[in-house]
FIKOLZA-1660 file (N, C-alpha, C; in steps of 0.1 Angstrom, whole numbers, plus 5000, padded with zeros to 4 digits):
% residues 76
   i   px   py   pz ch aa at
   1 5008 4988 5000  A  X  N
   1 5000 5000 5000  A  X CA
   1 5009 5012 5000  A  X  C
   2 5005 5021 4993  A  X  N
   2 5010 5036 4993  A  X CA
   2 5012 5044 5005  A  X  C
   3 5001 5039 5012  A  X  N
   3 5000 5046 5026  A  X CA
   3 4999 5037 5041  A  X  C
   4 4999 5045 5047  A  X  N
   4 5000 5036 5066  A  X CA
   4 4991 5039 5071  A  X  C
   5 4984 5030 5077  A  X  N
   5 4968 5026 5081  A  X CA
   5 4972 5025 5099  A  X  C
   6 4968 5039 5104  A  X  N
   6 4965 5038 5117  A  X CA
   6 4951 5036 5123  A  X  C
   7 4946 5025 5130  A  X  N
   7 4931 5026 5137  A  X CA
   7 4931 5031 5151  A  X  C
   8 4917 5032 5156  A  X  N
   8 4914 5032 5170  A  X CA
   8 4921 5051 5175  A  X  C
   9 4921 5058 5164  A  X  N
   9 4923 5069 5165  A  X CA
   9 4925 5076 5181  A  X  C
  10 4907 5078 5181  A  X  N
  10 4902 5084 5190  A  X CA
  10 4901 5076 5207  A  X  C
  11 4910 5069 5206  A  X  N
  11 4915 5058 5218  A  X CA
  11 4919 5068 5230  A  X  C
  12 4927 5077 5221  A  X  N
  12 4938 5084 5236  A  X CA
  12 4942 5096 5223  A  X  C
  13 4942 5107 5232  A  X  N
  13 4941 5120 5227  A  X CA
  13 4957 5124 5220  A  X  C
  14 4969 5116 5227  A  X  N
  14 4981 5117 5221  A  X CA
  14 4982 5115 5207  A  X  C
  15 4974 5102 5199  A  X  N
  15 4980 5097 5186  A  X CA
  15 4981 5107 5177  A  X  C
  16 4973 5117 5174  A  X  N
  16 4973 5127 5170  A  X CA
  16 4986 5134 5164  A  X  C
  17 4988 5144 5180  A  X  N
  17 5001 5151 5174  A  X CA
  17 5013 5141 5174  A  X  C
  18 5011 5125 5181  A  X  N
  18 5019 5118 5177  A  X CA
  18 5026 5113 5160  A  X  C
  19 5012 5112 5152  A  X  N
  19 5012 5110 5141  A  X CA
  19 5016 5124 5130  A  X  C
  20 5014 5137 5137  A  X  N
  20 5017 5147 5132  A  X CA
  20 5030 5148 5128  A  X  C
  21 5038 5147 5141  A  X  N
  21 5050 5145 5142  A  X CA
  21 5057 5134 5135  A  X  C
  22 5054 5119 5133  A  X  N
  22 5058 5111 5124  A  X CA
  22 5056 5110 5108  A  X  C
  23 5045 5118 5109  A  X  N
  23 5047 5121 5094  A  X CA
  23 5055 5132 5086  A  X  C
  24 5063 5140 5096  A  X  N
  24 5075 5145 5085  A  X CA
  24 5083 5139 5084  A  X  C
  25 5086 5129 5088  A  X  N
  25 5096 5118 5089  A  X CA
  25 5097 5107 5082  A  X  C
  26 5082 5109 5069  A  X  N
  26 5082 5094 5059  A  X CA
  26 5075 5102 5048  A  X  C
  27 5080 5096 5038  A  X  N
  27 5067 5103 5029  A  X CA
  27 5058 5093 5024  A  X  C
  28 5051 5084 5034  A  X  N
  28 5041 5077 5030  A  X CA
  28 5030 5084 5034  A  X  C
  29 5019 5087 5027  A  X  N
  29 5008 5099 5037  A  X CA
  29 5004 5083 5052  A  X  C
  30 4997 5091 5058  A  X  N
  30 4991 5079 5072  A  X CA
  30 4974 5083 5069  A  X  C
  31 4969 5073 5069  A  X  N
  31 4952 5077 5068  A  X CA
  31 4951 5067 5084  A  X  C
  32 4943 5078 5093  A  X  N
  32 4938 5074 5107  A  X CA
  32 4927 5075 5107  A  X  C
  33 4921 5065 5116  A  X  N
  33 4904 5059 5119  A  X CA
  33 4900 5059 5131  A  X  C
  34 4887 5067 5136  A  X  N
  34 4887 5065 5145  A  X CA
  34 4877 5052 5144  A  X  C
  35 4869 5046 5154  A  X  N
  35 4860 5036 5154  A  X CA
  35 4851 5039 5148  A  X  C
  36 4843 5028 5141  A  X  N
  36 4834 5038 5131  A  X CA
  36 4839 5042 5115  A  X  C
  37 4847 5046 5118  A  X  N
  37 4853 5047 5100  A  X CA
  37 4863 5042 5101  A  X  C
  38 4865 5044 5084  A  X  N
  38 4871 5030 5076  A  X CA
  38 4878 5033 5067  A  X  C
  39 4885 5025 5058  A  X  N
  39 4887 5026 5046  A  X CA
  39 4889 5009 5037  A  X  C
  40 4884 5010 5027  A  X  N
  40 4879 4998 5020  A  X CA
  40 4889 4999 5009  A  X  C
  41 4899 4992 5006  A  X  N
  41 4911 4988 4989  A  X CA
  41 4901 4978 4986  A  X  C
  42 4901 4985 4969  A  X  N
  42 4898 4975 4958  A  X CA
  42 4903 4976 4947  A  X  C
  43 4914 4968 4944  A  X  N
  43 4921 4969 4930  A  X CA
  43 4929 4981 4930  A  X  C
  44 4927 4994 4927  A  X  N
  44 4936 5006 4926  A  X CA
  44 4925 5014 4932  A  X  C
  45 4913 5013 4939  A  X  N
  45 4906 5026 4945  A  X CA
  45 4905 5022 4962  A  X  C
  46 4908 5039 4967  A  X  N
  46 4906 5034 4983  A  X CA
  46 4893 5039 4984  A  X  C
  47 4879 5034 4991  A  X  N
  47 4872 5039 4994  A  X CA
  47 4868 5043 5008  A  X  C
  48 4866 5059 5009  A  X  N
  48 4866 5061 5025  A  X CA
  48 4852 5066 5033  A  X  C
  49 4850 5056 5046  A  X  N
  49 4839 5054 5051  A  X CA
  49 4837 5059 5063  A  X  C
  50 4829 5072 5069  A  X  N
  50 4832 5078 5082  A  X CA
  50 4839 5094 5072  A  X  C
  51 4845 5094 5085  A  X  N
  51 4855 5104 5083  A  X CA
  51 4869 5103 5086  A  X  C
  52 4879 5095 5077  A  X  N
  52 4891 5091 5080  A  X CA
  52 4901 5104 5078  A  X  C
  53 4909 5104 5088  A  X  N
  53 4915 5113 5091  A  X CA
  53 4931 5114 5084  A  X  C
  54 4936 5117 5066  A  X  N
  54 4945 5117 5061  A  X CA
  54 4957 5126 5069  A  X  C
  55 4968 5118 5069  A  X  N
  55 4980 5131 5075  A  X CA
  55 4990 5128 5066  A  X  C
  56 4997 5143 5060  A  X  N
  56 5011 5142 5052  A  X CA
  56 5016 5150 5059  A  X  C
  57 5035 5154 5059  A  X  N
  57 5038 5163 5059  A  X CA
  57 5039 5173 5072  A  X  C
  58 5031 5166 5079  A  X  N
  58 5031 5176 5097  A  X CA
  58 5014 5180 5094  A  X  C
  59 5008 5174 5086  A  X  N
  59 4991 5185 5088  A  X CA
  59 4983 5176 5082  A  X  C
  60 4967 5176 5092  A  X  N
  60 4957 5171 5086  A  X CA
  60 4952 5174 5073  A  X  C
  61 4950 5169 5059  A  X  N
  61 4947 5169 5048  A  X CA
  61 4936 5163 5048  A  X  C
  62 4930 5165 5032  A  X  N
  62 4916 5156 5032  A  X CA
  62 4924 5148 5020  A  X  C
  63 4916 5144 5020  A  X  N
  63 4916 5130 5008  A  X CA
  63 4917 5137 4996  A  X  C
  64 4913 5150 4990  A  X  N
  64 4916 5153 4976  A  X CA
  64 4927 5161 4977  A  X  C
  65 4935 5161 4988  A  X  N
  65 4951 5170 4986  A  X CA
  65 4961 5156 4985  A  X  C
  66 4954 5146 4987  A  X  N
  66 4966 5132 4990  A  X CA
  66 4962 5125 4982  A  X  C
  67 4976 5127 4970  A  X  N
  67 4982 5117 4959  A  X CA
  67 4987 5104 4960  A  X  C
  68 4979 5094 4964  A  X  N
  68 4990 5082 4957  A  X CA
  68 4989 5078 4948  A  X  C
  69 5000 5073 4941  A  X  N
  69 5004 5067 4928  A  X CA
  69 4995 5056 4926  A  X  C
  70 4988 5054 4910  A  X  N
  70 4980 5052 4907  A  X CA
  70 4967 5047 4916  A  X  C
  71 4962 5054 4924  A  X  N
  71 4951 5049 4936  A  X CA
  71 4944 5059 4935  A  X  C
  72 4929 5057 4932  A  X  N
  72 4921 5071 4933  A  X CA
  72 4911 5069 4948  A  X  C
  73 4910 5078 4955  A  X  N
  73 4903 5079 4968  A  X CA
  73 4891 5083 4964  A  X  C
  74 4879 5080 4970  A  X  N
  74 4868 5084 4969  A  X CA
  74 4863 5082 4985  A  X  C
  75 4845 5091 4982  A  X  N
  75 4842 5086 4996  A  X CA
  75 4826 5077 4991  A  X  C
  76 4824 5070 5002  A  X  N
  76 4811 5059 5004  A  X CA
  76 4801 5065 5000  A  X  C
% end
């Protein structure tokens, strides 16, 4: 996968600026979930379910600022 799949988000209030902070440090974007939402791969499309929470670069992004190579995001 293009990207890194964090769940259980909204567990504990840290993961957050934890994940902020690790994402200047890779350039894989991270798409995080809290319970409740999701994200579905099929073939080359991610489909996103809830409100998943994309991070690149040190900042929350949505889904239409984050490019992965040949993968189109949509939502449910």
């Amino acid at each position: 996968m293009p990207f890194a799949f964090f769940p259980h988000l909204s567990d504990d209030d840290t993961y957050l600026p934890a994940l902020l902070r690790y994402s200047t440090h890779t350039a894989q974007p991270i798409v995080a979930c809290n319970d409740g939402d999701g994200i579905v791969v099929t073939g080359r499309r991610v489909e996103c379910f809830g409100d998943p929470v994309w991070i690149a670069a040190g900042t929350v992004q949505t889904a239409g600022d984050i490019r992965l190579d040949g993968f189109s995001i949509s939502r449910a």
